[in-house]
C-alpha positions as CSV (number, residue, x, y, z in Angstrom):
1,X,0.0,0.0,0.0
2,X,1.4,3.3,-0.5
3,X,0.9,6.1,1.8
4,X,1.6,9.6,0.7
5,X,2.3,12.2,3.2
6,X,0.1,15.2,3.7
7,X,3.1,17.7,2.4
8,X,3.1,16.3,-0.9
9,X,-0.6,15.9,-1.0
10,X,-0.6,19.6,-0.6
11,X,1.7,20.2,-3.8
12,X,-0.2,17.6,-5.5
13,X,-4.0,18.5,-4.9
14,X,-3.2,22.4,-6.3
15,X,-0.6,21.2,-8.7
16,X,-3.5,18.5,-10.5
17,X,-5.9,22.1,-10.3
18,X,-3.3,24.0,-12.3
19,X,-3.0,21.6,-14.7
20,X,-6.7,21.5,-14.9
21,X,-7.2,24.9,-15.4
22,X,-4.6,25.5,-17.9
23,X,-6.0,22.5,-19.9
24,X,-9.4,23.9,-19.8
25,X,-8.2,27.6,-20.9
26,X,-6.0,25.7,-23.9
27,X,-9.2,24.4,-25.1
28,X,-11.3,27.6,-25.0
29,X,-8.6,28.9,-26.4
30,X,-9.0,26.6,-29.6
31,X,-12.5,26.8,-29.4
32,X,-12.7,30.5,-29.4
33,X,-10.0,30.5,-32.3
34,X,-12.4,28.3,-34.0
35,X,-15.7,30.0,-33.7
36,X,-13.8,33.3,-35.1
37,X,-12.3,31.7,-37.8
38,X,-15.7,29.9,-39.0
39,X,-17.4,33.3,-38.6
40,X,-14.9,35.2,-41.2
41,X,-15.0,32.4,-43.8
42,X,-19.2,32.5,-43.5
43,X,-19.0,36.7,-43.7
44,X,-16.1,36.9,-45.9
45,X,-15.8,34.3,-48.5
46,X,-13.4,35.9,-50.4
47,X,-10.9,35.6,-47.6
48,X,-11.4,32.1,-47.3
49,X,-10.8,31.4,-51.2
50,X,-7.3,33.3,-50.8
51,X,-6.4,31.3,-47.3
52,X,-7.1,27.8,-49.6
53,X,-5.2,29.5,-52.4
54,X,-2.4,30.4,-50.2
55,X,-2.1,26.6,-48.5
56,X,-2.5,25.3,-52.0
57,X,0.7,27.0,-52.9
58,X,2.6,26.4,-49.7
59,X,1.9,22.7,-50.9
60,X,3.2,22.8,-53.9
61,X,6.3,24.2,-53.5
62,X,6.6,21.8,-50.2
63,X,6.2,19.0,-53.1
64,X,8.3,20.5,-55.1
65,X,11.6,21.3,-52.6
66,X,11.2,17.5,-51.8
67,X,11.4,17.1,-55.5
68,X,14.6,19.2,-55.7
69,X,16.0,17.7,-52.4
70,X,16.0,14.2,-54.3
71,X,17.3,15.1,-57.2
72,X,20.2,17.0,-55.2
73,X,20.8,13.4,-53.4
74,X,21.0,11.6,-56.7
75,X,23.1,14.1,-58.5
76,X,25.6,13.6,-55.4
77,X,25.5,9.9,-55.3
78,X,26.6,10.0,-59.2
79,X,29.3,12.6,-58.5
80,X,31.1,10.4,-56.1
């Protein structure tokens, strides 16, 4: 059986709150973040259609420096 002593079950007991409440103000925080977000894409369409834009080119040129990347490993591979 393991007995913890009252000292440490004070640090514990406000320590677990803390935790809690920091967990709980992380997730409003999203939540909040969310709600706002949703709320300019329904007022402001046009916003929305340049954010998707934008991450459609921040893919593509993700693709493509993993292209370049490979053919940089290939090119050294046949210089040695």
């Amino acid at each position: 059986m393991v007995v913890i002593s009252e000292d440490i079950l004070w640090l514990i007991i406000p320590g677990c709150i803390i935790l809690l409440i920091i967990l709980l103000l992380l997730r409003l925080k999203g939540q909040i973040r969310r709600t706002v977000k949703n709320e300019i894409y329904d007022h402001f369409p046009s916003i929305k259609s340049k954010i998707e834009d934008y991450e459609r080119r921040v893919e593509y040129f993700k693709l493509r420096i993993n292209d370049l990347e490979q053919r940089m490993k290939e090119l050294e591979k046949k210089m040695k």
